[in-house]
N, CA, C and O of each residue as an XYZ file, in Angstrom:
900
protein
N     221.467    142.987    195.613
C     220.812    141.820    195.017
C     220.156    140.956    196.097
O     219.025    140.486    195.973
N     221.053    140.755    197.315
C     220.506    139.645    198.136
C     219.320    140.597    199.027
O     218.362    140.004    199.522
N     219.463    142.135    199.193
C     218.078    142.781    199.812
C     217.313    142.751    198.857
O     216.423    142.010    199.276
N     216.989    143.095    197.678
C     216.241    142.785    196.791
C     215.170    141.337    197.002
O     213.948    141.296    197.144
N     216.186    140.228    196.952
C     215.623    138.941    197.109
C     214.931    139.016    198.052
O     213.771    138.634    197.904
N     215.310    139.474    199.238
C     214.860    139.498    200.578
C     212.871    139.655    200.883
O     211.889    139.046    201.307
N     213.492    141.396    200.073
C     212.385    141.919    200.142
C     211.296    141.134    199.591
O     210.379    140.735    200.308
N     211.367    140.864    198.174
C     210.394    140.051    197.288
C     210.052    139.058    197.967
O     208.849    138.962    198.210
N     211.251    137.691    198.647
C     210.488    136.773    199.208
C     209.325    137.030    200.469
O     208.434    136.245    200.793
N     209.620    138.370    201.066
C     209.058    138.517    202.100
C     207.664    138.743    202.031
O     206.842    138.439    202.895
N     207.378    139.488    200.568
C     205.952    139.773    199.875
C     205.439    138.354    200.236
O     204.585    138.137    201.095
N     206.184    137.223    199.325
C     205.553    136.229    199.017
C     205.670    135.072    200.422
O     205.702    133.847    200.310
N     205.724    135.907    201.806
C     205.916    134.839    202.575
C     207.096    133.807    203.032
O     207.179    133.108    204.042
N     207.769    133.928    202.187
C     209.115    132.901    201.879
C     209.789    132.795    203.306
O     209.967    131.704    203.846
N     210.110    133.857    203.816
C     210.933    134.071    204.687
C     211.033    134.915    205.740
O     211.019    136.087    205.363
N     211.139    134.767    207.050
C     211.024    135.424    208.521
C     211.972    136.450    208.533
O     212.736    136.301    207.579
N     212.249    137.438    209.217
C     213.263    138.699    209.574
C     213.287    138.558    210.721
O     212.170    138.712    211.214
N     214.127    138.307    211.486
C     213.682    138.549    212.785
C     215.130    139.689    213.461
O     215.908    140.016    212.565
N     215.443    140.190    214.732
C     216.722    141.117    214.566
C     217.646    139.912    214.891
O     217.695    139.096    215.811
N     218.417    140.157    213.665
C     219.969    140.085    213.191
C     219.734    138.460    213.110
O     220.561    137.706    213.622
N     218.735    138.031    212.538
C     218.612    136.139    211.606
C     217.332    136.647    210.746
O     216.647    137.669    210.730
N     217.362    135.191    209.912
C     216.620    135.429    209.061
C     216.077    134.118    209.176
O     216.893    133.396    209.749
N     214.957    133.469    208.844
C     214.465    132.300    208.803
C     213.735    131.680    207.106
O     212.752    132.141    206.526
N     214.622    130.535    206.671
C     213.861    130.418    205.600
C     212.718    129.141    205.866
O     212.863    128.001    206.307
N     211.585    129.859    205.407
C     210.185    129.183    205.145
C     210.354    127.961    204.526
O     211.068    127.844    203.530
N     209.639    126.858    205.132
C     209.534    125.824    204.270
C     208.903    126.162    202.763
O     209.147    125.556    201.720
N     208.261    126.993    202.901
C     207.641    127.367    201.526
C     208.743    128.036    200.028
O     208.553    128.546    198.924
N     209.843    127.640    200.852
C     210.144    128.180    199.468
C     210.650    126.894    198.697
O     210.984    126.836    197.513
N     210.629    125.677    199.817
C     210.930    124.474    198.560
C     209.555    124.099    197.511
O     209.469    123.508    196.435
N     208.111    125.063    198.826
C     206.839    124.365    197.964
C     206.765    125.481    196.718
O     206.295    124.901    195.740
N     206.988    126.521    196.491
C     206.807    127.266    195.949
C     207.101    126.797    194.756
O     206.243    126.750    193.875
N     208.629    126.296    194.525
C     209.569    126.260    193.546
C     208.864    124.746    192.782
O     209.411    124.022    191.950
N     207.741    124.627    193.286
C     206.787    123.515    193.043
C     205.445    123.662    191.471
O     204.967    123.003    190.548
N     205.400    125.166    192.186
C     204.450    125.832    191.089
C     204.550    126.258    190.386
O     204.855    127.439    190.549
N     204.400    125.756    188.920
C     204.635    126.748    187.571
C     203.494    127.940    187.900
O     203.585    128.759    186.986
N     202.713    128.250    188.619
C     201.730    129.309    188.609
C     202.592    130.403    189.106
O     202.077    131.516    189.006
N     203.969    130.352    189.700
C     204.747    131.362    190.235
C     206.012    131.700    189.873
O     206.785    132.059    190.762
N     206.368    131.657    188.769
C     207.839    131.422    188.345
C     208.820    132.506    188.242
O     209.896    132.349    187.664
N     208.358    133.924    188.956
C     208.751    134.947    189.579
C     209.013    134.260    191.200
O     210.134    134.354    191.699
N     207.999    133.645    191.872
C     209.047    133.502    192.885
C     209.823    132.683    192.642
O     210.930    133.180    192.435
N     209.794    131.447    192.544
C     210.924    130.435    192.210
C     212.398    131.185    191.825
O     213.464    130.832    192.330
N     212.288    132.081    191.020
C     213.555    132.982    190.139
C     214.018    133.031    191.403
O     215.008    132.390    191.757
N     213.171    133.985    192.376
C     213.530    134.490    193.720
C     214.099    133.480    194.472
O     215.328    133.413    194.483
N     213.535    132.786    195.019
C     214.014    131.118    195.392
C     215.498    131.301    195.056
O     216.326    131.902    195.740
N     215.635    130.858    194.221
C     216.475    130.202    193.642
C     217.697    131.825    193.791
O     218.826    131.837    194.280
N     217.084    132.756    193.304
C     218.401    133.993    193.656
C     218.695    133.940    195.216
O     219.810    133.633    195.638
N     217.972    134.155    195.781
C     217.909    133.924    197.440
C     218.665    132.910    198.094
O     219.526    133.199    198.924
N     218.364    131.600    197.731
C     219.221    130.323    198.317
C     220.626    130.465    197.533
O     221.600    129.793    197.873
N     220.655    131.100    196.793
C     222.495    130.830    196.218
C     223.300    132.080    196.432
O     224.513    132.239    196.297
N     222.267    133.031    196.835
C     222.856    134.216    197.949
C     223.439    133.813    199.130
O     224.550    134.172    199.520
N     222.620    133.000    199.748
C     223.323    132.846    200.879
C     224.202    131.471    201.112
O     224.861    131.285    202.134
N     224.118    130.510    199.990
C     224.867    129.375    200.402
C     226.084    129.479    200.288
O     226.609    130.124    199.381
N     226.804    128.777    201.314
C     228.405    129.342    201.617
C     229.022    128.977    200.127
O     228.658    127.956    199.545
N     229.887    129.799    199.613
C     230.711    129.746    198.367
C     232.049    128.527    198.808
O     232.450    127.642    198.052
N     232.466    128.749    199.979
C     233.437    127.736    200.495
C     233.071    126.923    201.312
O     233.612    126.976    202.416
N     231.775    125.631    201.004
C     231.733    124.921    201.330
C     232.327    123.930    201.958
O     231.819    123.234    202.837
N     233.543    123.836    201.468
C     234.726    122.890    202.200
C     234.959    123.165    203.586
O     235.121    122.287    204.434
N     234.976    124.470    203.817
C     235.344    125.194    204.967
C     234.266    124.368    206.620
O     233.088    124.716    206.686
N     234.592    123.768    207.302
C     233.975    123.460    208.692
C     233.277    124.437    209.273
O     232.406    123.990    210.020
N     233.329    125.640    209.214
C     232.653    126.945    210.030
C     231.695    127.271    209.056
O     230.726    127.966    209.361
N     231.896    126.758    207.680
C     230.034    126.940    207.121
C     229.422    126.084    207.205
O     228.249    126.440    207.094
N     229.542    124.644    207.409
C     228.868    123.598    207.552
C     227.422    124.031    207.987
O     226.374    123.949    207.345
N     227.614    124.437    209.052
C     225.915    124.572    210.569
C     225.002    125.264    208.843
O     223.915    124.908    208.389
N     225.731    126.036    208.424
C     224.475    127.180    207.442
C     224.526    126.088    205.962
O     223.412    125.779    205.537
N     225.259    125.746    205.503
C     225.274    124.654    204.486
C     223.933    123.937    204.643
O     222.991    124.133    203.876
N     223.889    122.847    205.984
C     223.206    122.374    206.497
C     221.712    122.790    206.242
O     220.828    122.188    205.634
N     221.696    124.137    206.963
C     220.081    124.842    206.822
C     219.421    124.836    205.832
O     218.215    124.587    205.837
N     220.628    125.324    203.994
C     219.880    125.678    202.973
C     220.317    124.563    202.058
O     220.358    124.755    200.843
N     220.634    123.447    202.575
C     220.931    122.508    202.051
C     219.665    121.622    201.258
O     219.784    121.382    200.056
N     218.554    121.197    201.959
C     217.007    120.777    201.333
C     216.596    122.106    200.256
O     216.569    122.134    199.025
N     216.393    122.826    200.944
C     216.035    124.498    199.808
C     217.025    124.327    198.484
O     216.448    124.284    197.397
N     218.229    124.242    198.494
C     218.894    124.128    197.641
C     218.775    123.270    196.446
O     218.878    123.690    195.293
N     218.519    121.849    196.837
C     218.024    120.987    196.460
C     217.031    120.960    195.498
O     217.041    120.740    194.286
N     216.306    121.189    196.175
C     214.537    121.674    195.906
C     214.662    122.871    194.634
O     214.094    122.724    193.551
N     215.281    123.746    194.887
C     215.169    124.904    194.370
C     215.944    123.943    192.423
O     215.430    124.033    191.308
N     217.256    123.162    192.842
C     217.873    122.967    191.592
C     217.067    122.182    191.106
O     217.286    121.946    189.917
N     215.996    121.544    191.656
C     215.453    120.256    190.968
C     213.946    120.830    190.274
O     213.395    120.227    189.353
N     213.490    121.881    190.785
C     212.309    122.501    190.025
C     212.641    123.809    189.590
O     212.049    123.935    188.518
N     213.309    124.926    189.855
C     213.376    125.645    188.961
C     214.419    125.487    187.402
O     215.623    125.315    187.208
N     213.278    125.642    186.559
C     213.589    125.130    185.232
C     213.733    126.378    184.580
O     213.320    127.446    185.033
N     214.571    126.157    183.069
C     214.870    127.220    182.295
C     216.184    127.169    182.105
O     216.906    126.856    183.052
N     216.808    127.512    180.657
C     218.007    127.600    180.863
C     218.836    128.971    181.397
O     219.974    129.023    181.862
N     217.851    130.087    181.165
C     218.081    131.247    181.538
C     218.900    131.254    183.268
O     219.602    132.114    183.799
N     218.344    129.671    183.852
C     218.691    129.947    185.373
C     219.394    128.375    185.454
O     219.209    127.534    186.334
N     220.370    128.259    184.082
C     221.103    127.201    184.529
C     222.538    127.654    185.344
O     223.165    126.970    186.153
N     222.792    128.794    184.948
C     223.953    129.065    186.034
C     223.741    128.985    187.310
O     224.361    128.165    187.987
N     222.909    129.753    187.798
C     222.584    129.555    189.252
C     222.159    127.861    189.770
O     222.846    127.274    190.605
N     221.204    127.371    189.266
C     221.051    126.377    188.980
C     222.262    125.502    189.825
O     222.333    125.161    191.005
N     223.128    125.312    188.723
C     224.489    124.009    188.635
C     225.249    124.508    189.847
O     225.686    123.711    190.677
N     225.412    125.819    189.962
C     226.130    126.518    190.977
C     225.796    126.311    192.796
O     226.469    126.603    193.785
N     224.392    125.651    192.622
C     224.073    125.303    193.982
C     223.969    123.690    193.829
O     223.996    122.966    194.824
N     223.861    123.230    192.642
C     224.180    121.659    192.631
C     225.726    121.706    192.983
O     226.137    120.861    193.778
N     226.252    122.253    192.668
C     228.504    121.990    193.189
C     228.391    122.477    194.053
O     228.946    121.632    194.754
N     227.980    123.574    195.042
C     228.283    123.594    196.273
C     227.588    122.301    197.210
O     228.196    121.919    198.209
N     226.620    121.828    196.920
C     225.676    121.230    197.823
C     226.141    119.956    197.516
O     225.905    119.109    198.378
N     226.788    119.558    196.436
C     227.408    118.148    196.428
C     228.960    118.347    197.004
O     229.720    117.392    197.169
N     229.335    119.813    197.302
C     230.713    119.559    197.293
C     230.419    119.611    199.138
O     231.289    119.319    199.959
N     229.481    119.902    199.371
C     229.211    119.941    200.953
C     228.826    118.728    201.608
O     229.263    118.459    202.727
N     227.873    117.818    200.859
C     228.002    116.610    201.437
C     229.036    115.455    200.852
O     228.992    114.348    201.390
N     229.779    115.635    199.984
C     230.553    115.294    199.887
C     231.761    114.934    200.925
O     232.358    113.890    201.188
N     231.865    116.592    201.500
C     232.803    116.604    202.771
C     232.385    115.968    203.534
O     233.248    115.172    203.902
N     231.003    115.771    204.300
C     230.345    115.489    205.295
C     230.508    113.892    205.035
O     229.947    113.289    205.950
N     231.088    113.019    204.094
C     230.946    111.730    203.796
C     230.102    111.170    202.932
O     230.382    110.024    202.579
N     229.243    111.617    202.540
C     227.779    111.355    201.831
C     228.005    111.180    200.412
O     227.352    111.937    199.693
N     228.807    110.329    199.820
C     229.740    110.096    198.744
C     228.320    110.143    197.208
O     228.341    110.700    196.110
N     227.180    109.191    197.961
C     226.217    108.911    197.260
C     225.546    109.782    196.551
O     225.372    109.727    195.334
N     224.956    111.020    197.661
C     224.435    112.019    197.947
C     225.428    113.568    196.745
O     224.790    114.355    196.045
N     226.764    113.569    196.848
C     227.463    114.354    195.834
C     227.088    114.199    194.774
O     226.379    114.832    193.993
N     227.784    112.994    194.767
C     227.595    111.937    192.834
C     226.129    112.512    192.252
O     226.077    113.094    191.168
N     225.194    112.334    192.912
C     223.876    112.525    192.563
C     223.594    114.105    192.101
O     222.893    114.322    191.113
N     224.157    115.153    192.842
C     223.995    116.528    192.422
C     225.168    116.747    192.263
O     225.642    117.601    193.012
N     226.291    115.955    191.050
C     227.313    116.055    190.473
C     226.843    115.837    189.073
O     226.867    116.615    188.119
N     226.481    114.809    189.142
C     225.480    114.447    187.953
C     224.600    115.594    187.477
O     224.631    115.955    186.301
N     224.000    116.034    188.172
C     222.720    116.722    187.694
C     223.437    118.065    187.425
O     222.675    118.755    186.747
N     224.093    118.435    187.571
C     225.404    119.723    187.065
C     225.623    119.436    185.401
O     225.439    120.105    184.384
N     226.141    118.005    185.707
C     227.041    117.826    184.715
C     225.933    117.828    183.347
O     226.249    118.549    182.400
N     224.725    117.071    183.259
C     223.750    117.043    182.904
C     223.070    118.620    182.427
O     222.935    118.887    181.233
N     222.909    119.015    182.868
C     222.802    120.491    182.258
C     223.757    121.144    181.688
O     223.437    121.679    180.626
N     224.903    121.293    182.058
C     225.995    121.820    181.806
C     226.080    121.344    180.124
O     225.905    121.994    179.094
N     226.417    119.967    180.357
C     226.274    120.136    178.708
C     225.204    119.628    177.979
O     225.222    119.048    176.893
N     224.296    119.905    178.684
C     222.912    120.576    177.577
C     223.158    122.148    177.312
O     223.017    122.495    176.140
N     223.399    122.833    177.956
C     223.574    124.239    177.936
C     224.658    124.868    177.349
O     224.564    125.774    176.521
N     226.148    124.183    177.962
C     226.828    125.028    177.643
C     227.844    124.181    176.475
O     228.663    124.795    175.791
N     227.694    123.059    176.401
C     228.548    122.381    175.368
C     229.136    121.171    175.654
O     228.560    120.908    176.710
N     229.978    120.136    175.420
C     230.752    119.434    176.419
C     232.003    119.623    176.746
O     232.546    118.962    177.631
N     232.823    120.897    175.814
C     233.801    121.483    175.534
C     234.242    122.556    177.127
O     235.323    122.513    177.714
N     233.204    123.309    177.450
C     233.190    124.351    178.091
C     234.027    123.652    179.702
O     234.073    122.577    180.301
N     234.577    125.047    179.848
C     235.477    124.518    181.618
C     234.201    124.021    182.112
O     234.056    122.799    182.099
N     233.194    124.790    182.571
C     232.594    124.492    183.591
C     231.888    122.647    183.633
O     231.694    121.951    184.630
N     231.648    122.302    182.160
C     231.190    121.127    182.205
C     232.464    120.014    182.376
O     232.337    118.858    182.779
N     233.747    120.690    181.952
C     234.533    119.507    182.355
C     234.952    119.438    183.539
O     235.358    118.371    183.999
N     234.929    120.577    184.250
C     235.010    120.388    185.737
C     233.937    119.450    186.643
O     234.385    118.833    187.609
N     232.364    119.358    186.262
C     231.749    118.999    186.585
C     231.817    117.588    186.342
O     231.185    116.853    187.101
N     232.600    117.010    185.240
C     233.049    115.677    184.882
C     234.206    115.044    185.909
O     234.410    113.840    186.065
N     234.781    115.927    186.445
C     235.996    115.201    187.327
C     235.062    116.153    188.755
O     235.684    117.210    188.654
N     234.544    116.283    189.347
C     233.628    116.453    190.411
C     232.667    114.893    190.413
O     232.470    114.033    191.271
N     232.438    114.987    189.670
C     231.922    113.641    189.150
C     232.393    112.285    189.212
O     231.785    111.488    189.927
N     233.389    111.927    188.561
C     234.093    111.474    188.927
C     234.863    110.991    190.248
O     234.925    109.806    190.576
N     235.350    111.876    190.851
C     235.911    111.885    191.926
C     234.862    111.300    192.855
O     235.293    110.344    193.501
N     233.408    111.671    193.127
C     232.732    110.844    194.000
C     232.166    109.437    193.231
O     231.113    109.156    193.804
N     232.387    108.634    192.374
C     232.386    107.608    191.638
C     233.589    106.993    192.195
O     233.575    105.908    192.776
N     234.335    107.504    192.059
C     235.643    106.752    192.677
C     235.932    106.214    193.869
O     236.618    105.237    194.169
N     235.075    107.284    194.765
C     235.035    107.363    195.943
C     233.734    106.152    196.679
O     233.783    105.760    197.845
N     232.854    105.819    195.856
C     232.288    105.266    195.909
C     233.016    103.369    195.684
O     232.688    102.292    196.182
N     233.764    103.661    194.994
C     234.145    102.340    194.671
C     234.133    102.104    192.994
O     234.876    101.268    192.478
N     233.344    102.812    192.327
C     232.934    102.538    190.877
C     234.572    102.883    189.981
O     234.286    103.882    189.321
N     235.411    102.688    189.809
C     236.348    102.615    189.212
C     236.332    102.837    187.672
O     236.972    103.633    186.986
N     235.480    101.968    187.359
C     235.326    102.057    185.798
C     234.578    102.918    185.189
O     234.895    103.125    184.017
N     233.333    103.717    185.758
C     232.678    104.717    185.593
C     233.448    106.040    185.766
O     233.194    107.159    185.321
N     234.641    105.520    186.674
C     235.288    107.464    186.906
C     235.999    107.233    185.995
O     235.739    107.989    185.059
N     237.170    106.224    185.681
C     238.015    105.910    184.952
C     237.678    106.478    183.490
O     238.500    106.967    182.716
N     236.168    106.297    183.248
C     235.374    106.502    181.564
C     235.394    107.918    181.333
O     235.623    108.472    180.258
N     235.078    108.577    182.685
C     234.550    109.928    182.545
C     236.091    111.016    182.814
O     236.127    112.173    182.396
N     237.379    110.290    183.652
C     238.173    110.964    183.323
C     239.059    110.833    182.111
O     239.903    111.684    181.832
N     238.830    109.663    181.342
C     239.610    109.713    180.043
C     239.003    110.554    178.910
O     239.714    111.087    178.058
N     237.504    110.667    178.932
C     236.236    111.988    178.551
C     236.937    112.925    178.265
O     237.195    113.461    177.187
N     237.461    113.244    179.992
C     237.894    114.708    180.026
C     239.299    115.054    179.444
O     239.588    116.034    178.757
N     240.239    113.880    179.931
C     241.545    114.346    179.518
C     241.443    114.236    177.652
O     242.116    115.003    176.964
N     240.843    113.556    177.246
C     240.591    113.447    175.706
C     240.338    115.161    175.577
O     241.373    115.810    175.428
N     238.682    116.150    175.637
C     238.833    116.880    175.608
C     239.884    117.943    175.690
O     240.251    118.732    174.820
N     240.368    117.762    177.166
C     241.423    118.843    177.185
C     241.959    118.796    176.744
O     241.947    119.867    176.137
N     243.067    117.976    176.250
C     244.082    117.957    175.457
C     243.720    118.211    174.063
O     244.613    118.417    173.241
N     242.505    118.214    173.730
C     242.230    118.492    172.165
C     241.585    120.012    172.109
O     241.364    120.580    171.040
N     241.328    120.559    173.324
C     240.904    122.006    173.248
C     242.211    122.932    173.757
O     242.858    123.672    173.017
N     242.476    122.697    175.345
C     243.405    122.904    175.485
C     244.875    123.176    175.432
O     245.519    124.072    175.978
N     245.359    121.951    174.449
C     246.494    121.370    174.398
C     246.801    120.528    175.446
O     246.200    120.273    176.490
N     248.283    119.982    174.785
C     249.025    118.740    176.110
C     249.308    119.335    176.973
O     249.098    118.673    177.989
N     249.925    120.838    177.315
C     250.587    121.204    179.011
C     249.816    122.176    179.614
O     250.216    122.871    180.547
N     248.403    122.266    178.962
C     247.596    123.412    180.043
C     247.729    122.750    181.320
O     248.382    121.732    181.551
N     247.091    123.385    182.061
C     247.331    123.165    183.866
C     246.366    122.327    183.717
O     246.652    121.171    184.025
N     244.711    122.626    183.136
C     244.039    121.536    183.268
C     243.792    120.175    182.806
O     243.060    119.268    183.203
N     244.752    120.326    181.699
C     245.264    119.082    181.346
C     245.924    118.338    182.119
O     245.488    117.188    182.176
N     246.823    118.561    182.744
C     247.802    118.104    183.817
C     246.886    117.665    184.595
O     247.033    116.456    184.776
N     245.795    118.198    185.270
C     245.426    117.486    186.263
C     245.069    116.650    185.779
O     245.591    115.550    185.956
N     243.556    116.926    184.598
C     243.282    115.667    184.237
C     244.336    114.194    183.910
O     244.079    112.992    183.967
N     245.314    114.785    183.635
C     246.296    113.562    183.595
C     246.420    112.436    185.086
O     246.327    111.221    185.263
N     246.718    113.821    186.079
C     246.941    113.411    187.245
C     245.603    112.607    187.990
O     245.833    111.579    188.626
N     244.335    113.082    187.885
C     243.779    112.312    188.059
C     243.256    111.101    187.615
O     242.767    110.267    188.377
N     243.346    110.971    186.369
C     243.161    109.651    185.559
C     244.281    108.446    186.111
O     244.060    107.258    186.344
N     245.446    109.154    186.214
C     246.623    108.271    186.443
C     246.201    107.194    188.121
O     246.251    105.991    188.378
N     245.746    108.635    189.039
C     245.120    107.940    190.345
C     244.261    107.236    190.036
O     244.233    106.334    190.873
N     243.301    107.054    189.107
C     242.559    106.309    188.856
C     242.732    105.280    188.854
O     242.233    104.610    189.757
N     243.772    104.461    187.519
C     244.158    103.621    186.944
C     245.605    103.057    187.878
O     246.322    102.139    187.479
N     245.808    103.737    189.032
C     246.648    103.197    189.825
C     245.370    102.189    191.023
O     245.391    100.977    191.240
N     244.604    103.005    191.469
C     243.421    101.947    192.312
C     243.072    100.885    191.538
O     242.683     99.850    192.078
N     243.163    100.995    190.173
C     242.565     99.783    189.571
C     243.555     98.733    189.393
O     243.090     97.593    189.369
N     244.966     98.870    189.248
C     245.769     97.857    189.856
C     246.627     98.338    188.510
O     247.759     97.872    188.382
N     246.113     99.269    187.494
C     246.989     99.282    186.047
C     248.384    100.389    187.022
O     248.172    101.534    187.419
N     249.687     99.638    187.191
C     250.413    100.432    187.613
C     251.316    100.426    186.705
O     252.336    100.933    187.170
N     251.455    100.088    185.584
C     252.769    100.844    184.578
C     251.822    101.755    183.518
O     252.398    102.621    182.860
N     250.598    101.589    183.378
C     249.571    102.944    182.814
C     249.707    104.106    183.490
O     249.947    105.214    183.010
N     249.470    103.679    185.142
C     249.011    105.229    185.872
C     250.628    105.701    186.116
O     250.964    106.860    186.361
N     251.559    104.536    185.992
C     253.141    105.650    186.418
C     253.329    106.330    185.151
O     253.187    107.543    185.003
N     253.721    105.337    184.052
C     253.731    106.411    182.548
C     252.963    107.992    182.439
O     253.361    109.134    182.210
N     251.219    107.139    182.839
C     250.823    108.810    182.579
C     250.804    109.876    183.652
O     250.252    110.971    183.549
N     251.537    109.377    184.791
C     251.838    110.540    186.093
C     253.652    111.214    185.692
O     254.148    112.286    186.040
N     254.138    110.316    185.029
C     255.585    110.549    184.626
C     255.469    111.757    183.622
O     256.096    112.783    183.885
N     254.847    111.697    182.704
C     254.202    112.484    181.837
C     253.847    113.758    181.656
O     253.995    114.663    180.834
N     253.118    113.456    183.108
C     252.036    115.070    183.855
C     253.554    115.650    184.530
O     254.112    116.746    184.496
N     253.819    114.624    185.006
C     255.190    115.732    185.945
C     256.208    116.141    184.895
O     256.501    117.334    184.820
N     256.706    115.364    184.174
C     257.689    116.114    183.303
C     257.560    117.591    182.747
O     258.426    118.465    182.751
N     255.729    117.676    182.071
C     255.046    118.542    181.794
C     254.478    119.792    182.712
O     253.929    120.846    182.394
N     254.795    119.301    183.811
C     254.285    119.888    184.508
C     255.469    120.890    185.618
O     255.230    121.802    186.410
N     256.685    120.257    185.245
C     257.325    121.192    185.911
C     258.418    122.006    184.948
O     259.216    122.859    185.335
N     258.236    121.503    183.566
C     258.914    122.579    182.571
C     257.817    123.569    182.249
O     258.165    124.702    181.916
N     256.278    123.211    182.321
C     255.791    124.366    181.765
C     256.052    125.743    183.239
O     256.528    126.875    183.329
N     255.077    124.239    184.588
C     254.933    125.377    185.372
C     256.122    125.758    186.718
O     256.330    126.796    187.345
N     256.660    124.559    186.773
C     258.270    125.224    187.585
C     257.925    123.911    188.446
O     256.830    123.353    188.516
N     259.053    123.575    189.045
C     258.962    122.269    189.897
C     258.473    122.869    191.425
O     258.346    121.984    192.272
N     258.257    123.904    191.763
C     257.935    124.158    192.777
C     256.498    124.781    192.933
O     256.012    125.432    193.858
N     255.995    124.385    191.773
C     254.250    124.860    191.624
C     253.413    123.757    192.531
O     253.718    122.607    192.845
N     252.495    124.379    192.767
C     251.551    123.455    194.185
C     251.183    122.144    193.002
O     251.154    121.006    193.472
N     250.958    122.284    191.766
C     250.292    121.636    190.422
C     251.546    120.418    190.106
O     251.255    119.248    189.857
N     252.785    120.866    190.162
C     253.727    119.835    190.202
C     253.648    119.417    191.754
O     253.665    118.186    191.755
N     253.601    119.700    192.544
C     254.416    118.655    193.856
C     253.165    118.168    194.167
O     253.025    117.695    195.295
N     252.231    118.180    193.420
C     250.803    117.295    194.009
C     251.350    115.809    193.095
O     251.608    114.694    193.548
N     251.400    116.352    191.544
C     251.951    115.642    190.829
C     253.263    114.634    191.714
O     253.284    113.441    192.015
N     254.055    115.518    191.884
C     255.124    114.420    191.926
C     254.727    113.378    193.540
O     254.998    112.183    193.659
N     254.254    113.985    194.283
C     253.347    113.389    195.326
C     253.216    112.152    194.791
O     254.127    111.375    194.508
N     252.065    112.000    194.665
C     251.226    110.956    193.744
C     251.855    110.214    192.960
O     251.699    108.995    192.893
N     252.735    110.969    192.195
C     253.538    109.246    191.873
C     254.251    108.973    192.701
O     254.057    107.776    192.911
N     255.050    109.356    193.393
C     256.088    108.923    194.922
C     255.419    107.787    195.289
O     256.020    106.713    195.290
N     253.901    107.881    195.698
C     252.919    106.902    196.524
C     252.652    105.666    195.402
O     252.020    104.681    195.784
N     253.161    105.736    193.965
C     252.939    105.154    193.517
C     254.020    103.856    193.305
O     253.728    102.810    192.725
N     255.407    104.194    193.946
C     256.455    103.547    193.616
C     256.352    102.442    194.726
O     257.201    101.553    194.794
């Protein structure tokens, strides 16, 4: 798939070969510019999420994060279609979850949003992937300072889950757990202990008290006492 891409962008200029690097063309953010080309853009867009690191978090992808980080951008913000919303959202969460790390709290939120925003145009508001994109979301809102905006969007989610899910899925639990952190920064501390008391009770009869999912849990309320 990713020689494929290769090849095609190379028709269209996109991109340098040189031995053992590859160079991407400024042209492939202009490209993804032109509805007159929407075969390359596809390409674009297969190409940059070929190579953007999947474990962004990781410090040793940063330097390459970095490189296809504008392309990335570029690529989620003009190639249109829903046919290419997976790829799409998939380089909006790495590229927010990358400057995210890097500090750029502003910069996440913004292509957290624009995930979340498609996601459920596309896939529902029900679906994992959009409620994940709601507490991705979140989390840099919080981080920002906005309290009441994450606070909105994780009670969103834990509402959902618990009504698709049920009360003791795992992702319920978190959502518990993170709402509770929420509403502990905001100063509500017999809300966020109740609903961290809650998540842990639940959380270590479904999944065992020695699950990474409980001792984050019981963590977090510890810090809360």
């Amino acid at each position: 798939m990713l020689d494929e891409a290769i090849a095609a962008l190379r028709r269209f200029s996109l991109v340098e070969v040189g031995e053992g690097s590859l160079s991407v063309h400024r042209l492939v953010q202009e490209i993804t510019r032109q509805t007159a080309e929407p075969s390359a853009a596809a390409l674009a867009l297969s190409f940059v999420r070929a190579r953007f690191p999947g474990n962004a978090t990781e410090p040793n992808a940063w330097p390459t994060c970095a490189e296809l980080l504008p392309h990335s951008l570029h690529v989620a913000k003009h190639v249109t279609g829903d046919e290419h919303a997976g790829g799409v959202t998939w380089l909006l969460d790495r590229s927010g979850t990358y400057v995210q790390y890097r500090g750029d709290a502003k910069g996440a939120s913004e292509a957290f949003k624009a995930a979340l925003e498609t996601r459920r145009r596309v896939l529902g508001p029900e679906h994992h992937d959009t409620l994940a994109s709601m507490g991705n979301l979140a989390g840099t809102l919080r981080a920002q300072g906005d309290l009441p905006a994450a606070r909105k969007l994780q009670e969103s989610a834990l509402d959902t889950t618990r009504r698709v899910l049920g009360e003791e899925h795992p992702d319920t639990l978190a959502s518990m757990n993170n709402l509770a952190g929420t509403l502990n920064a905001q100063g509500d501390l017999p809300a966020a202990r109740e609903l961290q008391e809650a998540a842990l009770e639940a959380s270590t009869r479904v999944l065992g008290p020695n699950h990474p999912t409980t001792l984050a849990i019981k963590a977090n309320l510890d810090g809360m006492r």
